[in-house]
N, CA, C and O atoms as a Maestro MAE file, in Angstrom:
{
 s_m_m2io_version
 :::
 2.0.0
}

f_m_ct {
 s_m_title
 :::
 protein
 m_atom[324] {
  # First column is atom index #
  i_m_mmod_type
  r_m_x_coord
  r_m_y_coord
  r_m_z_coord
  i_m_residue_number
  s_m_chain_name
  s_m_pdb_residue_name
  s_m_pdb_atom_name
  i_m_atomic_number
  :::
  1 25 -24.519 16.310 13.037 1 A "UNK " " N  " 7
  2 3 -25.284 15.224 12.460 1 A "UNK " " CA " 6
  3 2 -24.569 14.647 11.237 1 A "UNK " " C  " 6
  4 15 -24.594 13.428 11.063 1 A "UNK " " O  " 8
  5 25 -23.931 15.453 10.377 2 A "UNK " " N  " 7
  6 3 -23.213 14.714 9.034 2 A "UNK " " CA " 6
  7 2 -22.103 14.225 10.004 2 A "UNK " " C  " 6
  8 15 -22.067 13.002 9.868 2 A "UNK " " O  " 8
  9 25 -21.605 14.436 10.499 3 A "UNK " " N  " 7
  10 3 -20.076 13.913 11.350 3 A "UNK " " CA " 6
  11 2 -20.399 12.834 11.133 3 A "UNK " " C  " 6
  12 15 -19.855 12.093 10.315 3 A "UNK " " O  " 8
  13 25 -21.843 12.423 12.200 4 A "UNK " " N  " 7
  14 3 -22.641 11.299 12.448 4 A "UNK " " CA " 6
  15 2 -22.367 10.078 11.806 4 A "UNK " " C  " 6
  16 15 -21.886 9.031 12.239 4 A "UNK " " O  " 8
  17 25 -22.860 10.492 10.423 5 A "UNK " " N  " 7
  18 3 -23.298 9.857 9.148 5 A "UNK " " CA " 6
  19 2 -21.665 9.471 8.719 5 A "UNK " " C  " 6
  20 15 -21.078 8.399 8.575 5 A "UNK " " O  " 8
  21 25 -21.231 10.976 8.586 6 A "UNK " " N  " 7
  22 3 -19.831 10.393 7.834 6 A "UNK " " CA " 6
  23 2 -19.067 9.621 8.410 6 A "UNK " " C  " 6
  24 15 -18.220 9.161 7.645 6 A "UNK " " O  " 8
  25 25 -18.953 9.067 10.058 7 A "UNK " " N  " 7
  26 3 -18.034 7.971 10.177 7 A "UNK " " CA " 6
  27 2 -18.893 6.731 9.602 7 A "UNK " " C  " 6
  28 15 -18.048 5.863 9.380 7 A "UNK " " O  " 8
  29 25 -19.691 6.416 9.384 8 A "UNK " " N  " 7
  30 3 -20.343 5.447 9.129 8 A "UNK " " CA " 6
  31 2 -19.913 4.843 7.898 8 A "UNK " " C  " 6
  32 15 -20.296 3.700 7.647 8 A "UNK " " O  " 8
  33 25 -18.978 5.616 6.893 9 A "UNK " " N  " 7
  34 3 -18.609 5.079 5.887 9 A "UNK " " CA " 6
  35 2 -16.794 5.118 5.776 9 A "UNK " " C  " 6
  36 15 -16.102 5.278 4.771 9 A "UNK " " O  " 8
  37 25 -16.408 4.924 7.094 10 A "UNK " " N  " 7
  38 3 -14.984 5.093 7.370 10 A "UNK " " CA " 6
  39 2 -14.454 3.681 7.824 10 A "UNK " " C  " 6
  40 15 -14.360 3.079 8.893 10 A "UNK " " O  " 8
  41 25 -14.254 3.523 6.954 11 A "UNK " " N  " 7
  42 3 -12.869 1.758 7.253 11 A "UNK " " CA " 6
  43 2 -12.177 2.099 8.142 11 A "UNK " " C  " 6
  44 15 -11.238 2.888 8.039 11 A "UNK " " O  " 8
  45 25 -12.649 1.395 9.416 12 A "UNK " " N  " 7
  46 3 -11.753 1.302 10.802 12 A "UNK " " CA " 6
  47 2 -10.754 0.466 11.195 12 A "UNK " " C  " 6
  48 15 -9.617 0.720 11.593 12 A "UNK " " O  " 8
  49 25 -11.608 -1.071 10.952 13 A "UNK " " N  " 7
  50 3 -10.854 -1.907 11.102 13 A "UNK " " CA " 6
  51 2 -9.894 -2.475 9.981 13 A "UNK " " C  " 6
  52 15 -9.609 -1.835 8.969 13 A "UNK " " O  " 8
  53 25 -9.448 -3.680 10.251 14 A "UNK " " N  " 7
  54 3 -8.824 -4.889 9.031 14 A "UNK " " CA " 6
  55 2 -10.440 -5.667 8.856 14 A "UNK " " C  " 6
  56 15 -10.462 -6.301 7.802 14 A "UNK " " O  " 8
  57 25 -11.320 -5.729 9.370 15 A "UNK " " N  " 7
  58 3 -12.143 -6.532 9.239 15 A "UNK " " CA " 6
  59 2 -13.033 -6.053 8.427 15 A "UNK " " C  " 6
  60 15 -13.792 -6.728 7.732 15 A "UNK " " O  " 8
  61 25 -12.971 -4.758 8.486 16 A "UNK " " N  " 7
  62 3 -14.217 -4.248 7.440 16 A "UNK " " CA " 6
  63 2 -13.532 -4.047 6.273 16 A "UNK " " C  " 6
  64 15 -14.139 -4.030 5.202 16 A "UNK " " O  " 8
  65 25 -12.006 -3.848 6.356 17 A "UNK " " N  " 7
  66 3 -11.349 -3.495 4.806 17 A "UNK " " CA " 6
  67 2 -11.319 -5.104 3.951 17 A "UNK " " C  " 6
  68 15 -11.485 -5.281 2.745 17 A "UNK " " O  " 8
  69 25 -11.078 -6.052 4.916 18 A "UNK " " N  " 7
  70 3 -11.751 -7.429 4.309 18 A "UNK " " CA " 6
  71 2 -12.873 -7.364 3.916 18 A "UNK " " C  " 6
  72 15 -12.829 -7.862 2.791 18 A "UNK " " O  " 8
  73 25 -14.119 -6.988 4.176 19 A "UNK " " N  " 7
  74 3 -14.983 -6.967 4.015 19 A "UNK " " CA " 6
  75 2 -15.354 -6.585 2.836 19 A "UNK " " C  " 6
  76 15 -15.905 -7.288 1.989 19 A "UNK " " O  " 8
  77 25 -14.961 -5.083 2.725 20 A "UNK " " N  " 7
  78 3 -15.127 -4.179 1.061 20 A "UNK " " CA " 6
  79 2 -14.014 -5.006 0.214 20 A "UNK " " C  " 6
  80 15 -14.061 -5.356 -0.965 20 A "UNK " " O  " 8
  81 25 -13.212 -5.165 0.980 21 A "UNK " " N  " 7
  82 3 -12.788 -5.903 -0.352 21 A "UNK " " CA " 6
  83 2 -13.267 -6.897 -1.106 21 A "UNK " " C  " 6
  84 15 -13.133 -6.933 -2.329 21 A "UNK " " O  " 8
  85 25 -13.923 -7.866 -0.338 22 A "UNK " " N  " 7
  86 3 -14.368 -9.300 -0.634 22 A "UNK " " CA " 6
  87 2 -15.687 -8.844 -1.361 22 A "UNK " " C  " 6
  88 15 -16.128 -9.718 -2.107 22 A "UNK " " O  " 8
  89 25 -16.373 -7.755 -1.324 23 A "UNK " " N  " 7
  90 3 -17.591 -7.620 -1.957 23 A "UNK " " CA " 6
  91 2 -16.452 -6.570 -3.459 23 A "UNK " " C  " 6
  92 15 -16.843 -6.826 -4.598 23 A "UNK " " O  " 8
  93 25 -15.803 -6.030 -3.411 24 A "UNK " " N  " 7
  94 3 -14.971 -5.547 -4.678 24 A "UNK " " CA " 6
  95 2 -14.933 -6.357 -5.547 24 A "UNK " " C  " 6
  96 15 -15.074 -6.212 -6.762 24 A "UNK " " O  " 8
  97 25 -14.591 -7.926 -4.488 25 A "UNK " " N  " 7
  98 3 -13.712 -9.331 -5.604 25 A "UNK " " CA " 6
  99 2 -14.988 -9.967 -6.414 25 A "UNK " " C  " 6
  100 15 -15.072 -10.449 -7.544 25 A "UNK " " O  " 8
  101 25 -15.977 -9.762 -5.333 26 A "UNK " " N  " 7
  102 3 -17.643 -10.880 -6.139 26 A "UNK " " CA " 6
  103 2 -17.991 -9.804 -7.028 26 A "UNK " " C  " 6
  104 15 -18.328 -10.219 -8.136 26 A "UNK " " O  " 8
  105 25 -18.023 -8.231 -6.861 27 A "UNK " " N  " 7
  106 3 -18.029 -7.621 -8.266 27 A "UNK " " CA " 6
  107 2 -17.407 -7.676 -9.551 27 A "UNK " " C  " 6
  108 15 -17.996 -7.522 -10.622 27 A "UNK " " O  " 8
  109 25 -15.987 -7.941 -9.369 28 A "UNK " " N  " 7
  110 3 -15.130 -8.022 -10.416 28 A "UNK " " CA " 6
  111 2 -15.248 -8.993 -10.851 28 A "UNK " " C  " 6
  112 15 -15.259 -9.121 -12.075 28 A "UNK " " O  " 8
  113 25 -15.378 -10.003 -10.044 29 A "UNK " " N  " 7
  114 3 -15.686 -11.568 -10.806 29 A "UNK " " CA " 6
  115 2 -16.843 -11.607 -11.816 29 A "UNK " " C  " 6
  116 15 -16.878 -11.924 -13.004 29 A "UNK " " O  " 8
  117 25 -17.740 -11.197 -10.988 30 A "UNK " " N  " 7
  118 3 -19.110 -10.688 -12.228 30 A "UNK " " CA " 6
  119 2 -18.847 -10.055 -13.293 30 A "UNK " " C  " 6
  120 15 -19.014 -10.643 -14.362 30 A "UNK " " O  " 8
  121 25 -18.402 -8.791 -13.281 31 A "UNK " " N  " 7
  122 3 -18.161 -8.459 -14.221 31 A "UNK " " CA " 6
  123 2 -16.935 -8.990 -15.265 31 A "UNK " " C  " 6
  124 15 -16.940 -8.788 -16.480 31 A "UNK " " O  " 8
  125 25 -15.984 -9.648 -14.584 32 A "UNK " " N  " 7
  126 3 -14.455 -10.621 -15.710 32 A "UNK " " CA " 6
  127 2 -15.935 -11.694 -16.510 32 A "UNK " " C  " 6
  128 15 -16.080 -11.786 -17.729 32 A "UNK " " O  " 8
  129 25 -16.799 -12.335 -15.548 33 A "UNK " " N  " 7
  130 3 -17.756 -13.203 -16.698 33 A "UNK " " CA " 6
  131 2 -18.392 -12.627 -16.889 33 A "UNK " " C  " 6
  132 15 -18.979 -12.801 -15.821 33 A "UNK " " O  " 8
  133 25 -19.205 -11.650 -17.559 34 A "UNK " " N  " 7
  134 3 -19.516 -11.060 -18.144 34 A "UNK " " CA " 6
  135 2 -18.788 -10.629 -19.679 34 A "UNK " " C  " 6
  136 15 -19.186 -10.738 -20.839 34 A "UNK " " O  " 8
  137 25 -17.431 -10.049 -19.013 35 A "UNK " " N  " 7
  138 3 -16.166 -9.952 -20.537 35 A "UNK " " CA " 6
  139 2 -16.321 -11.122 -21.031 35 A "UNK " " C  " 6
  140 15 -17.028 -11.311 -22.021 35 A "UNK " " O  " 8
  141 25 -15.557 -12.255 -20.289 36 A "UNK " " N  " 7
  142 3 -15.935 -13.578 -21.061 36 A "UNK " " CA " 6
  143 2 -16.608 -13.947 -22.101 36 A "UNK " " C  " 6
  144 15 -16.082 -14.366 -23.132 36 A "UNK " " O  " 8
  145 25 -18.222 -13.782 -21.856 37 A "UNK " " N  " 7
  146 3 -19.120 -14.002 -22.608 37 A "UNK " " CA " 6
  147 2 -19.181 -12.993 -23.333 37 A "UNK " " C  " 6
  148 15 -19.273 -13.385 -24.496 37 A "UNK " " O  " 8
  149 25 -19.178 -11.260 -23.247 38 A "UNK " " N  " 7
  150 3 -18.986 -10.612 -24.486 38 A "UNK " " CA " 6
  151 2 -17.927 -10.687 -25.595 38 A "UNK " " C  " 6
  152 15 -18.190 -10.626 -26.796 38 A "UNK " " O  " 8
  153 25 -16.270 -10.877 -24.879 39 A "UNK " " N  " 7
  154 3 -15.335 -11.209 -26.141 39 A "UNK " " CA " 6
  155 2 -15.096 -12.502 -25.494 39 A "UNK " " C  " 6
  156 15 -14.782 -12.490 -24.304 39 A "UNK " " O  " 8
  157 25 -15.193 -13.511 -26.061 40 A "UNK " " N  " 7
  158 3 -14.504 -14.686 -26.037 40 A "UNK " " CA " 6
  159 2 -13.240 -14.735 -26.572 40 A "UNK " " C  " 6
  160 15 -13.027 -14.218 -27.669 40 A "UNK " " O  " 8
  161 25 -12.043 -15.493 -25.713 41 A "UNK " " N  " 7
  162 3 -11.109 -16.098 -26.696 41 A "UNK " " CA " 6
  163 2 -10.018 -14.873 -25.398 41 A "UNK " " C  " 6
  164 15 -10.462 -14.097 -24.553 41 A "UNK " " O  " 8
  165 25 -9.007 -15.088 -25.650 42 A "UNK " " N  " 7
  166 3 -8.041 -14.382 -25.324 42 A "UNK " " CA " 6
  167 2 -8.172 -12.520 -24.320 42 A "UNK " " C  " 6
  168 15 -7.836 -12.083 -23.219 42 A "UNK " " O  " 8
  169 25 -8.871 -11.985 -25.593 43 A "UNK " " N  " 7
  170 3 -9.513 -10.395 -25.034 43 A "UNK " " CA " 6
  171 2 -10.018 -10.419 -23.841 43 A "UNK " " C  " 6
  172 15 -9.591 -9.761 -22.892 43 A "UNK " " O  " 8
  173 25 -11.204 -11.380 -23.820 44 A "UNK " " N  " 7
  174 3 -12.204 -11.778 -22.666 44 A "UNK " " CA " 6
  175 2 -11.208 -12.001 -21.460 44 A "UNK " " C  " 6
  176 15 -11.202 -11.373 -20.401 44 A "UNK " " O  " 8
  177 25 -10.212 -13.217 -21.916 45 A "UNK " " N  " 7
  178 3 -9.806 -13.214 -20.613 45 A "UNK " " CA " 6
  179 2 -8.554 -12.245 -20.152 45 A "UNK " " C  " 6
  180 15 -7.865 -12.390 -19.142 45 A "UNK " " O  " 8
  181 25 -8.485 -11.628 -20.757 46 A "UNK " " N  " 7
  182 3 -7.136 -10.036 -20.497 46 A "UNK " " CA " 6
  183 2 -8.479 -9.650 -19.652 46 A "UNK " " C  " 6
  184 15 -8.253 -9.856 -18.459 46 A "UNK " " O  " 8
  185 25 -9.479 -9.278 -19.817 47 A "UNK " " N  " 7
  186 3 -10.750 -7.939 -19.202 47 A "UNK " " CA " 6
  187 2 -11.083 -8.616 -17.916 47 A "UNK " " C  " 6
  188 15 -11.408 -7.932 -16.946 47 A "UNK " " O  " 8
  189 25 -11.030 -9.778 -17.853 48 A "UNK " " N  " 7
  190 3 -11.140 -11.168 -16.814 48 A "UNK " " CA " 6
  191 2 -10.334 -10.197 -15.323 48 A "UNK " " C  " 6
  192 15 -10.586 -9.430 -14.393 48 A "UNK " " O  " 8
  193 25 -9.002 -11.127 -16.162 49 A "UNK " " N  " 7
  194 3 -7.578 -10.429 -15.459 49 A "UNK " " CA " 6
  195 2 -7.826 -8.622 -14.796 49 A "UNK " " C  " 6
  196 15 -7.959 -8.205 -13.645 49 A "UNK " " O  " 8
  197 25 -7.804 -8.031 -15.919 50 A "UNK " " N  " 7
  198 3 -7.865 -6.459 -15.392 50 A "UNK " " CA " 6
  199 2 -8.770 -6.641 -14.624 50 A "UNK " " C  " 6
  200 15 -7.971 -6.335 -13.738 50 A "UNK " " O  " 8
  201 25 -9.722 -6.855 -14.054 51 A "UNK " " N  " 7
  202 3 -10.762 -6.974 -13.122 51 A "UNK " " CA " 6
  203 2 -10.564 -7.220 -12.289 51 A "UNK " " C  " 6
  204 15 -11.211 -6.666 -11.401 51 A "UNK " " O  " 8
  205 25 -9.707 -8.058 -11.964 52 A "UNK " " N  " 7
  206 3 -9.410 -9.327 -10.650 52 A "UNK " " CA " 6
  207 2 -8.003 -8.263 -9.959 52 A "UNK " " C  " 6
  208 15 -7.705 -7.944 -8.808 52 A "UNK " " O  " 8
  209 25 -7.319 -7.920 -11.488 53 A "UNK " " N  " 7
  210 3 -6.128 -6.809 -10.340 53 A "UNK " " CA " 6
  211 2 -6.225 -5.821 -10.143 53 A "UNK " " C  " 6
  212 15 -5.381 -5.060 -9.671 53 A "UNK " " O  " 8
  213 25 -7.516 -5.564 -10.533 54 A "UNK " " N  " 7
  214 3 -7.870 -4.238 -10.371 54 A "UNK " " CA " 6
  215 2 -8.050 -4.011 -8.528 54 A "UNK " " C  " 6
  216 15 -7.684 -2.996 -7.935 54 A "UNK " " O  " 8
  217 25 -8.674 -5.182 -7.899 55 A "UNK " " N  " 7
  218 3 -9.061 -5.326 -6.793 55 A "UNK " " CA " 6
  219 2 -8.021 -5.833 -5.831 55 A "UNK " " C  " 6
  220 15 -7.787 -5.629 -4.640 55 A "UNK " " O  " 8
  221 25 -7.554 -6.471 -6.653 56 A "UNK " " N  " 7
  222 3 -5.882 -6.966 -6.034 56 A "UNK " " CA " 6
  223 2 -5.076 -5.718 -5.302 56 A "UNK " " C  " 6
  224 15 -4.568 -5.847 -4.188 56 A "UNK " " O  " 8
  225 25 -5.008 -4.102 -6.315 57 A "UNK " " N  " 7
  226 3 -4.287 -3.002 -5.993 57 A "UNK " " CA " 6
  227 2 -5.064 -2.119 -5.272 57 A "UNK " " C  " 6
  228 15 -4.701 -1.358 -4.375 57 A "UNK " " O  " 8
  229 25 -6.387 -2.316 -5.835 58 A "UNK " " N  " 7
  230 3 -7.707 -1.600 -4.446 58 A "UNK " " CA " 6
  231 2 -7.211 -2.261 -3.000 58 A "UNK " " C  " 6
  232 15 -6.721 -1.527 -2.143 58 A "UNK " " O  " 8
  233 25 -7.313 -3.190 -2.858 59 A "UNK " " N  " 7
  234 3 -7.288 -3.673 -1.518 59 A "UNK " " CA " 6
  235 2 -5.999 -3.783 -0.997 59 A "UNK " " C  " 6
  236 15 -5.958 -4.000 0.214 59 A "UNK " " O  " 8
  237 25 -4.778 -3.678 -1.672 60 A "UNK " " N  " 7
  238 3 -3.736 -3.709 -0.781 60 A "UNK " " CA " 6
  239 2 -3.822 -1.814 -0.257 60 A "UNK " " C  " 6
  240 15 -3.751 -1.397 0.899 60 A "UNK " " O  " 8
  241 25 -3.994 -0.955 -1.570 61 A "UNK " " N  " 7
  242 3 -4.368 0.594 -1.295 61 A "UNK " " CA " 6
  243 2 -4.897 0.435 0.242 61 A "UNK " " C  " 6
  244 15 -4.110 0.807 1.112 61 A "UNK " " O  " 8
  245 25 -5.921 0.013 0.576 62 A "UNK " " N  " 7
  246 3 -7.066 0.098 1.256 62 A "UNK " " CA " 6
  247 2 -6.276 -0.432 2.601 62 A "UNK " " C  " 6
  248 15 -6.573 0.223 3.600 62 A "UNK " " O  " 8
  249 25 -5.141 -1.701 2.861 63 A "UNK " " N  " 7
  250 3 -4.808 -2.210 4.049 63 A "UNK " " CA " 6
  251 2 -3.718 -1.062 4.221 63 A "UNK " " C  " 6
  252 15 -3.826 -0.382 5.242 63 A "UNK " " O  " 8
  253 25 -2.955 -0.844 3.575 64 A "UNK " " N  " 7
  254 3 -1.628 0.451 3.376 64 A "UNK " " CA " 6
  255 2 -2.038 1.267 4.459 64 A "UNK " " C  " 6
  256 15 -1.632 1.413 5.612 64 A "UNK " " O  " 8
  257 25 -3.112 1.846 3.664 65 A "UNK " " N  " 7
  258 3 -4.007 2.882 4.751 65 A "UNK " " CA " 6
  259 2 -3.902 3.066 6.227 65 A "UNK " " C  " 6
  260 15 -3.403 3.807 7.073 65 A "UNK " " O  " 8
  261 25 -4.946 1.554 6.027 66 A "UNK " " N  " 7
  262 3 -4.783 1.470 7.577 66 A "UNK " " CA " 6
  263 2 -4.255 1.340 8.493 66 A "UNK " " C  " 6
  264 15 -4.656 1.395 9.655 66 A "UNK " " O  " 8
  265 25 -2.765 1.048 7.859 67 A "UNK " " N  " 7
  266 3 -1.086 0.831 8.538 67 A "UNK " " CA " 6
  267 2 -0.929 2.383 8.893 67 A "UNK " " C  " 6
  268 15 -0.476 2.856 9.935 67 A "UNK " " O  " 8
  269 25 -1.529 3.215 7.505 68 A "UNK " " N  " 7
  270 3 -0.451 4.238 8.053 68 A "UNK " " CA " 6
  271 2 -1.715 5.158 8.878 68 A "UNK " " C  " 6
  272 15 -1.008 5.564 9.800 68 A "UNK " " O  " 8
  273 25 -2.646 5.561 9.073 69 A "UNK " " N  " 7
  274 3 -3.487 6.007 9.831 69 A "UNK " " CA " 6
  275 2 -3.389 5.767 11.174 69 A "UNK " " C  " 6
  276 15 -3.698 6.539 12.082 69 A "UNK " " O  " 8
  277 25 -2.794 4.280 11.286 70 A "UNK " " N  " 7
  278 3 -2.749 3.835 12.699 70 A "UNK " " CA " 6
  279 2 -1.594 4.206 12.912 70 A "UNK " " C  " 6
  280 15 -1.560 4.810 13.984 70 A "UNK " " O  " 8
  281 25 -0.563 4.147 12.402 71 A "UNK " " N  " 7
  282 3 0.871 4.919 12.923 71 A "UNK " " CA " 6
  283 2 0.737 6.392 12.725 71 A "UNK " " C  " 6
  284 15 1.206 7.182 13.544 71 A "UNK " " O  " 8
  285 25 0.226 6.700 11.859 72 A "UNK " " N  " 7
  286 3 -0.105 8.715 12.501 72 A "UNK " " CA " 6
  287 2 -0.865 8.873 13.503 72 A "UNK " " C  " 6
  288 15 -0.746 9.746 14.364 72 A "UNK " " O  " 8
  289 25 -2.016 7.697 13.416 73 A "UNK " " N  " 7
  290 3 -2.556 8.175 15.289 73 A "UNK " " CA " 6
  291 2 -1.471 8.229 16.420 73 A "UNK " " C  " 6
  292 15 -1.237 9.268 17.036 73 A "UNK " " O  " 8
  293 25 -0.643 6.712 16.719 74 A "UNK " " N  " 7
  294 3 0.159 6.785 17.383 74 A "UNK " " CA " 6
  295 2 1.129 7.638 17.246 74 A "UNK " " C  " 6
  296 15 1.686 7.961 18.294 74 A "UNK " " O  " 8
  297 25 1.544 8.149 16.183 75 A "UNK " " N  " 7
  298 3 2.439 8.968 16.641 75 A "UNK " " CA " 6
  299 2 1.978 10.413 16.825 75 A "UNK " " C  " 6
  300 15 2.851 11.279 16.766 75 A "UNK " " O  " 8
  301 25 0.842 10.740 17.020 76 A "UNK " " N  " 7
  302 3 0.100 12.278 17.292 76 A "UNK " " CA " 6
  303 2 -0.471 11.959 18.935 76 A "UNK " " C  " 6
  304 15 -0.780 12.866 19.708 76 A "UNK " " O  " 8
  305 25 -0.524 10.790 19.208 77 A "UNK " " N  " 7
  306 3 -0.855 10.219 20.528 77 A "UNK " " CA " 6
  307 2 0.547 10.607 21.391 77 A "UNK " " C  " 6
  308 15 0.468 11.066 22.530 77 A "UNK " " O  " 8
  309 25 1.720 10.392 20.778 78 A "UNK " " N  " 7
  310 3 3.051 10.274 21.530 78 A "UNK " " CA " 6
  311 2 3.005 11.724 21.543 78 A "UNK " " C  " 6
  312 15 2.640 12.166 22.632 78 A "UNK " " O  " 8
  313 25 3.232 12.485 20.778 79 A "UNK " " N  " 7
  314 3 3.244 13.924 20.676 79 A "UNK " " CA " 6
  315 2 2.401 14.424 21.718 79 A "UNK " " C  " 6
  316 15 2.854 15.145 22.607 79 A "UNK " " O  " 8
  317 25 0.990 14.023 21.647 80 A "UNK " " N  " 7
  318 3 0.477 15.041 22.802 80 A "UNK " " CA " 6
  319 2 0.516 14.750 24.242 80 A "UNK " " C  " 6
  320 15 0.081 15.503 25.114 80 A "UNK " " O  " 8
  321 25 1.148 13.443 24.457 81 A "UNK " " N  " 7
  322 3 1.415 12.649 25.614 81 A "UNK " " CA " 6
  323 2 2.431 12.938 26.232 81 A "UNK " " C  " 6
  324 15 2.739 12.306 27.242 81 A "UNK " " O  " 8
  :::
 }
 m_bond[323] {
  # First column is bond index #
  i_m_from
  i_m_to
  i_m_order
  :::
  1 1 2 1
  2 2 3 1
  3 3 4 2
  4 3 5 1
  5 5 6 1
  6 6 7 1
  7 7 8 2
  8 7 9 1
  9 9 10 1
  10 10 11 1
  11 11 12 2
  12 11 13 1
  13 13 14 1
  14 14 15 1
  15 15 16 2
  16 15 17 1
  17 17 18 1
  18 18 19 1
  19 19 20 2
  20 19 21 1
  21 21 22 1
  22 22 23 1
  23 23 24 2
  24 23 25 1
  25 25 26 1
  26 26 27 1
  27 27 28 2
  28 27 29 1
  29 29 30 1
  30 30 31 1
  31 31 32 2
  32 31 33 1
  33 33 34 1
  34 34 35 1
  35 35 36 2
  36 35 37 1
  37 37 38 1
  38 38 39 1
  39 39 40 2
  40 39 41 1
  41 41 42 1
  42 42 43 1
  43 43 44 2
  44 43 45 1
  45 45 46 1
  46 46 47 1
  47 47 48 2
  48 47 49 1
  49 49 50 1
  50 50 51 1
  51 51 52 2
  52 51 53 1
  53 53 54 1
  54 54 55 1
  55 55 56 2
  56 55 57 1
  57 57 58 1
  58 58 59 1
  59 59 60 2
  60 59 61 1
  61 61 62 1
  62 62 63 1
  63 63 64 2
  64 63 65 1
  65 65 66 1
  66 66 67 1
  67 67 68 2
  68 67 69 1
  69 69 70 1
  70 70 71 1
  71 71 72 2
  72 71 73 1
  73 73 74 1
  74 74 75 1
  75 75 76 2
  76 75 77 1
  77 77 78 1
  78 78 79 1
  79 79 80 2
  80 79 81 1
  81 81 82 1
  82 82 83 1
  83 83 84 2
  84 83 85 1
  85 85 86 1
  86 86 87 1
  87 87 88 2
  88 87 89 1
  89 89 90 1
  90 90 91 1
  91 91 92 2
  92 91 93 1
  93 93 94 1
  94 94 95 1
  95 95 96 2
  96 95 97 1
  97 97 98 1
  98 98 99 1
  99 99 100 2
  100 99 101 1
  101 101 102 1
  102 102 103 1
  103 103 104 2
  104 103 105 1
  105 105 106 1
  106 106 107 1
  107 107 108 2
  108 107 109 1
  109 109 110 1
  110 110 111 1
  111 111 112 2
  112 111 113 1
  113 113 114 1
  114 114 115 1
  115 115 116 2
  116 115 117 1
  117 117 118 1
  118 118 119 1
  119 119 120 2
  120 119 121 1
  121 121 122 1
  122 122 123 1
  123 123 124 2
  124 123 125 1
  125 125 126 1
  126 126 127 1
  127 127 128 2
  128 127 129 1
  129 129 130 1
  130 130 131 1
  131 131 132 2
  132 131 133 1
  133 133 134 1
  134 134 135 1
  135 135 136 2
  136 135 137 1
  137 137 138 1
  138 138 139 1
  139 139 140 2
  140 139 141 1
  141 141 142 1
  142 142 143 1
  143 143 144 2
  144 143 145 1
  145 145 146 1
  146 146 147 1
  147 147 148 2
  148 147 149 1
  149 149 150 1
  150 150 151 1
  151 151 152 2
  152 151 153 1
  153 153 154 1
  154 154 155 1
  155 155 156 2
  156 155 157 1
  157 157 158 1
  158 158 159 1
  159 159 160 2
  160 159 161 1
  161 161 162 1
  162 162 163 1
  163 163 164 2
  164 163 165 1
  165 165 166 1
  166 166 167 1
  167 167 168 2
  168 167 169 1
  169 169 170 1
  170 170 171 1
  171 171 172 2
  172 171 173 1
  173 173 174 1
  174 174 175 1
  175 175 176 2
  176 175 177 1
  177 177 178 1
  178 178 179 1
  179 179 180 2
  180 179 181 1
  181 181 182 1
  182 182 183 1
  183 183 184 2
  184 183 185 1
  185 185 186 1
  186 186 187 1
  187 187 188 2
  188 187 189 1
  189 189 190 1
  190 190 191 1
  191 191 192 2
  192 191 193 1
  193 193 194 1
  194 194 195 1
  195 195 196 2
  196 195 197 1
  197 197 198 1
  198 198 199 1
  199 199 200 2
  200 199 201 1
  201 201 202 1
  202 202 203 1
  203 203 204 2
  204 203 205 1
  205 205 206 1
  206 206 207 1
  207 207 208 2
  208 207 209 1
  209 209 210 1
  210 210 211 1
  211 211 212 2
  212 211 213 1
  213 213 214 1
  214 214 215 1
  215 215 216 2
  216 215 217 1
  217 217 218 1
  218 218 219 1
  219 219 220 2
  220 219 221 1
  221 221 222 1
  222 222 223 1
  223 223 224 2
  224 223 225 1
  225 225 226 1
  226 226 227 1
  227 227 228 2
  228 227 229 1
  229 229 230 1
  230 230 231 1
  231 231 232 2
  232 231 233 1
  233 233 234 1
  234 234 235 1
  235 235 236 2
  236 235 237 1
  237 237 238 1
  238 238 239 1
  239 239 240 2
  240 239 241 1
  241 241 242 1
  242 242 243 1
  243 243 244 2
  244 243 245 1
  245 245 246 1
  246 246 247 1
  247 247 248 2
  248 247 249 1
  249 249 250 1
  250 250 251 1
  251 251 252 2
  252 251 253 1
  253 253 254 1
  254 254 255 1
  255 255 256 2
  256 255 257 1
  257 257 258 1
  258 258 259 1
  259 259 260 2
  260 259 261 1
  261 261 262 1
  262 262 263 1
  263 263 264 2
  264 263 265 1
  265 265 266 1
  266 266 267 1
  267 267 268 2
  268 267 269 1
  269 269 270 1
  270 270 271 1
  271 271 272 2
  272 271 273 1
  273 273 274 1
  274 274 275 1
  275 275 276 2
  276 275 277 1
  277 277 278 1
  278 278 279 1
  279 279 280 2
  280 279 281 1
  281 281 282 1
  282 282 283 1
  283 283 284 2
  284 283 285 1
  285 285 286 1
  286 286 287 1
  287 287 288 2
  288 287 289 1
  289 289 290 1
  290 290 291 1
  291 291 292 2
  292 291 293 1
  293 293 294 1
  294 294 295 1
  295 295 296 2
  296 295 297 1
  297 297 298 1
  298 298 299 1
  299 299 300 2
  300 299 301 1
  301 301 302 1
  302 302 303 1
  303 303 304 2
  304 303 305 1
  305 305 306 1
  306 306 307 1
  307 307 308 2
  308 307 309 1
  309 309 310 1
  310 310 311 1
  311 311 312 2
  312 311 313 1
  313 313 314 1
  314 314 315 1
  315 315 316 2
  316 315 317 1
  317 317 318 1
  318 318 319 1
  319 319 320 2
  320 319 321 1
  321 321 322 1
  322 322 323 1
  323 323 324 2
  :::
 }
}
């Protein structure tokens, strides 16, 4: 039953890693305006920035992955084949 559950939170595709990502980016955006309005001027927009690449290096992490998951399947596929 946890098996169950636990694929349910497993990035399979490219479509769902788009997915988390694009909800990562409307978080970070929220929160870069948010900095904004707490430091104005320069600071604000450095906290802006860190936000935005923060998700920039999440999501390439996140496609990497799925490059290499899919080439260790295939190549554990060739192996037992």
């Amino acid at each position: 039953m946890l098996a169950k559950i636990g694929r349910l939170f497993k990035i399979k595709t490219r479509f769902e890693a788009f997915l988390i990502i694009y909800a990562l980016a409307l978080g970070a955006v929220q929160r870069g305006k948010i900095y904004l309005v707490l430091y104005p001027g320069f600071g604000g927009k450095l906290l802006f920035l860190a936000c935005t690449c923060a998700v920039f290096m999440a999501g390439g992490k996140v496609l990497d992955c799925l490059k290499f998951e899919a080439a260790a399947k295939a190549a554990q596929e060739v192996e037992a084949g």
